[in-house]
N, C-alpha and C positions, 0 to 999 in steps of 0.2 A: 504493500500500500504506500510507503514512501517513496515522496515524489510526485506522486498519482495526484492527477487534475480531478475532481470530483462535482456533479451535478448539484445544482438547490436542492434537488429532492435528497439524492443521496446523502447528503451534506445534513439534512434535518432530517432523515431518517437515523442515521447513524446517533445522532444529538437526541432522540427523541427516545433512543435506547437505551441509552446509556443513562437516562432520566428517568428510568422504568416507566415510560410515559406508552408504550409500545408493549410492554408486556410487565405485569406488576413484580414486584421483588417478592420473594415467600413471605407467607406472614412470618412476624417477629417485631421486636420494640421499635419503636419511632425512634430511639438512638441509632440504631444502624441506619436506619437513612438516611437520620441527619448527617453522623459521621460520612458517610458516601458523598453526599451533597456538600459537604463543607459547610455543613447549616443552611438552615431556614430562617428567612428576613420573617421579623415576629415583630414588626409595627403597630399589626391588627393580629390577635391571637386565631381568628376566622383562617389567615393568611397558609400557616402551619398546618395545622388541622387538613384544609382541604389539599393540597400537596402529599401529607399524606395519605390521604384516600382515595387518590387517582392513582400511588405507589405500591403501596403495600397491600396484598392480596392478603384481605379478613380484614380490612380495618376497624376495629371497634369504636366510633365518636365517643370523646371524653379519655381514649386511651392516650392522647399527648398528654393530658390537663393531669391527667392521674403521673404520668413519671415525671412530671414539672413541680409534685411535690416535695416539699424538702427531704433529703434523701433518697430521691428519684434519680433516675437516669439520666435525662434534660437538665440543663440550666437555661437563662438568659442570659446572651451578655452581648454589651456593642463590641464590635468588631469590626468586619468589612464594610468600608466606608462608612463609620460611624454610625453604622445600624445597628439595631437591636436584630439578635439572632438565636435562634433555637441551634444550641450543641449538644455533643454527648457529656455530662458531667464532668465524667474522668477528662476529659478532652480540651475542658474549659481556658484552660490553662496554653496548648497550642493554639490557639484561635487568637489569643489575647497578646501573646508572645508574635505570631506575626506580624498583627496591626496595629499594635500599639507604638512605636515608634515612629510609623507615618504620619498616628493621628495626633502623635504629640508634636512633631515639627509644625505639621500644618495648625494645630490648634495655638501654639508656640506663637506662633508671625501673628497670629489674628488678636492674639492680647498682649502682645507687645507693641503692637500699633496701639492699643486702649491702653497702653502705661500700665499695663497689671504684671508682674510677673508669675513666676510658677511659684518662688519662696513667697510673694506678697501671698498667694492664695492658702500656705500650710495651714494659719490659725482656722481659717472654714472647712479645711480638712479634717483637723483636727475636731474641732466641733462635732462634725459629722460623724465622725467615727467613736466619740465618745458617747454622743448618744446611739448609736447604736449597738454600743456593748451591754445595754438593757434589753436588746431584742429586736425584733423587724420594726419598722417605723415607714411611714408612708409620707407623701410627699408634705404634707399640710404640719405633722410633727416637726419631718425635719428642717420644715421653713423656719418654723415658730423658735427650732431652738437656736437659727441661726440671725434674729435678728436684733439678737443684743449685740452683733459686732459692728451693726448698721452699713454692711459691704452690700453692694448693686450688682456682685456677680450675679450672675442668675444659679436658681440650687441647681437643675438640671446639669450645667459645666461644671462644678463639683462633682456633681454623682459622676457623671462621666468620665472626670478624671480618677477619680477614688476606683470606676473598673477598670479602666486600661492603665491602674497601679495593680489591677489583682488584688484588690483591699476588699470592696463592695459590689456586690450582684444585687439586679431585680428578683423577684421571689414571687410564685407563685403564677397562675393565668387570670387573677380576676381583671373585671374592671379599673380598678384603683389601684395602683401600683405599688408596691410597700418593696423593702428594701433593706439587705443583709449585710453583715460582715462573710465574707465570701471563707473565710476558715469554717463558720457553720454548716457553709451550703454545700462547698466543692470536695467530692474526695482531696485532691492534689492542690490547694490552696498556696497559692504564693508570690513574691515578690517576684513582677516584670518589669523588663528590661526598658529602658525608655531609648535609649541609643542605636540607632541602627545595625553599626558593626558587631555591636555582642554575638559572641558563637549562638547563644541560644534562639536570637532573633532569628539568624541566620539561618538555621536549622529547622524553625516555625515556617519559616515563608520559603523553604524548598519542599519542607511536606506540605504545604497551603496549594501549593503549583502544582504537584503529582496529585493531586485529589481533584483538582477543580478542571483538569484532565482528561483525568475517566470518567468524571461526572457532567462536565461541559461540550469536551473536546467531538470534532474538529472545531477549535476554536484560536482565534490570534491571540498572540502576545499584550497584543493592546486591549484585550476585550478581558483577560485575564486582568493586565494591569487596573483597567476600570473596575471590574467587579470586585476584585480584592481593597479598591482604596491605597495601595502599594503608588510607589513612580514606576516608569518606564525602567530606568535604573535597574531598582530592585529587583525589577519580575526579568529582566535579562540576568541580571547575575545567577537568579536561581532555575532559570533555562540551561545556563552554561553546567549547572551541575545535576541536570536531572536524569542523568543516567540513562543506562540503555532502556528499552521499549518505547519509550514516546516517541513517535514518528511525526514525522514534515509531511502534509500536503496541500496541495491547491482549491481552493473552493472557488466554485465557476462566479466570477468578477468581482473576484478580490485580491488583490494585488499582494499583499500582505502573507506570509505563510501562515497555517493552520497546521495546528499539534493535534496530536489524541494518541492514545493508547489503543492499538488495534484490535477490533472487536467485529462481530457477523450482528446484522439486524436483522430480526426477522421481516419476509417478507410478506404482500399482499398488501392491500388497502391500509393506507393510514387513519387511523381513529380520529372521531369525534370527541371533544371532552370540553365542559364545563370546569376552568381552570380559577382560581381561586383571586383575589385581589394579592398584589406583588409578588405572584409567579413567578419561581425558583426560573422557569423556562424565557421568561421575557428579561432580569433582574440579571441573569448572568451574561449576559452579551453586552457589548459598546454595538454594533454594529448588528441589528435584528433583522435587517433585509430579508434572511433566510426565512424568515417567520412572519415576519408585518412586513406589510409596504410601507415604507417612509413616511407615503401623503397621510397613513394613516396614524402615525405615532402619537400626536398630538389628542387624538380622542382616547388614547389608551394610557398614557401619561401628562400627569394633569401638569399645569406650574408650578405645581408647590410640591413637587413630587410623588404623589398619589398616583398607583395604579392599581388602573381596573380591573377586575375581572373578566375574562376574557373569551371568546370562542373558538377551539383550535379545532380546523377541520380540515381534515386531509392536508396535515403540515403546513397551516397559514393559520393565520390570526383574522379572521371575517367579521368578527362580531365583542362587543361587550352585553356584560348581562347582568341582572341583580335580581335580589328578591324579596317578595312582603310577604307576612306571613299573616293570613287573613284569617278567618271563625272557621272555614274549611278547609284549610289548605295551604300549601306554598302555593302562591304565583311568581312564575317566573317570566322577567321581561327583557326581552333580546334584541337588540339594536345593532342588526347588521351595517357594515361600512356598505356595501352594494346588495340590489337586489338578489335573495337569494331562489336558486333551484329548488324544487320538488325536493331531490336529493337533502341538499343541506340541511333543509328544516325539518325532515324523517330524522334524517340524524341527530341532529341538535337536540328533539324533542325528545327519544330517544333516552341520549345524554343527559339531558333536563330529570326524567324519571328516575337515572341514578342518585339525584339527589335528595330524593324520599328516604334512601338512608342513611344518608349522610346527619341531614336535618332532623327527623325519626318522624315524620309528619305525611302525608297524604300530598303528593302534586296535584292542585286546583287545573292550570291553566298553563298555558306556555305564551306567552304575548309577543308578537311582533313588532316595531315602532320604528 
């Protein structure tokens, strides 16, 4: 396969497999997926959840929420590009170890232009962490206890730096966010690296590269650098050591090479599927051409960074979709980009019905608009 010029289809067939989007993974815990995936963007806990129910063969709804308990298999933590992300526990630690030094230079320039340093910020740290040696504390406590020191940072940039120190994790899946000393929460709790060259960094973002690989690949360097939050830099240096199996090839009109670790997709008809808002599949490319038309991006990522939930049919992106859950039923409403076929909207509707058990509710209606 190295070397080899490869078709759209091809190219998101392959992508679409390696997603378990084309055939599910055995059942077993929501950690091994995430582990596989390099985590799940967990903005909206909806996000997760559905990701894995179009992956994992049995999925039980309520099975992430349940190892997202303390001493579960999950944690949260930001990471790639300063998202919040569903990991494996044990794992917490790799995740935070690659992207944490990106996100401290870049967060670095942005409050050193506002005259704040990282030492000016210890005493809110500090704060922060001492109330939380009394237990989980949710956002409204740990304002309250921070504003006897009368500082304008916002708490959110504390918490944020307090994870990408390895100090403080989010906790749990509710609605209201509440928040740990990450020795409670993570098996492998510990101090990271804020510098880039550190070996351990170093070693974070060569295993971040080989994951995002098998799990993204055929994919560029630059689509890698993007999804990770990393520089151009980094994601080459840890190209240059990624060992034998990952192979070089061409994706038809892209100038740029594409990686992957070689693998057979099954074949036949690519599936229908009802994909979740900030989809693993749309979330890990710089470059989605393969999946969405460009003219279309704009209705599936909003300006404030918000995305939709999506329509994947037959390896494109056709449609956005959402749902109300009414006295009978889910309704669901589907707002194709172009008129659609007889075909599409079998399938679609189809698709739509699988989410009767997702949701555990009766499907009312399927809408068009």
């Amino acid at each position: 396969m190295s070397g080899e010029t490869l078709s759209a289809v091809e190219g998101a067939r392959l992508a679409l497999a390696a997603q378990h989007l084309l055939e599910p993974a055995p059942p077993g815990p929501v950690a091994g997926l995430a582990g596989h995936l390099a985590g799940i963007q967990a903005q909206l806990m909806t996000s997760p959840g559905l990701a894995a129910f179009h992956r994992l063969r049995g999925y039980v709804p309520g099975s992430l929420e349940r190892e997202l308990e303390p001493g579960g298999s999950l944690a949260r933590v930001w990471c790639m590009r300063g998202t919040l992300h569903v990991v494996p526990s044990f794992e917490a630690g790799l995740f935070l170890c690659a992207t944490a030094p990106a996100w401290f230079e870049r967060w670095g320039r942005h409050m050193e232009r506002l005259q704040d340093t990282f030492q000016d910020r210890e005493p809110l740290r500090r704060v922060v962490l001492a109330a939380l040696e009394e237990g989980p504390r949710d956002r409204v406590q740990l304002a309250t206890a921070l504003e006897a020191l009368g500082r304008r940072v916002p708490l959110y940039a504390i918490l944020k730096e307090l994870n990408y120190l390895g100090l403080v994790v989010p906790v749990g899946a509710g609605l209201r966010p509440r928040y740990d000393l990450a020795t409670r929460v993570l098996p492998h709790a510990g101090p990271v690296a804020r510098k880039p060259g550190d070996p351990g960094a170093r070693a974070a973002r060569d295993e971040l590269l080989r994951r995002y690989f098998r799990a993204y690949g055929p994919a560029t360097l630059a689509d890698f650098a993007w999804w990770s939050g990393l520089t151009v830099a980094e994601a080459r240096d840890s190209l240059d050591r990624a060992g034998e199996g990952l192979q070089a090839v061409r994706l038809a009109g892209q100038r740029a090479p594409a990686y992957l670790y070689p693998r057979t997709a099954p074949a036949g008809e690519l599936p229908t599927a009802l994909l979740g808002p900030f989809e693993p599949l749309i979330l890990g490319y710089r470059d989605r051409s393969r999946f969405l038309d460009p003219a279309n991006r704009k209705l599936v990522v909003g300006p404030t960074g918000m995305v939709a939930a999506v329509v994947l049919h037959r390896g494109r992106i056709v449609a956005t979709w959402k749902t109300c859950r009414r006295s009978d039923g889910l309704e669901v409403t589907v707002t194709p980009f172009a008129h659609p076929d007889g075909g599409a909207r079998a399938t679609t509707a189809s698709a739509a019905r699988r989410l009767q058990d997702y949701y555990g509710i009766p499907l009312r209606e399927v809408r068009w608009v």
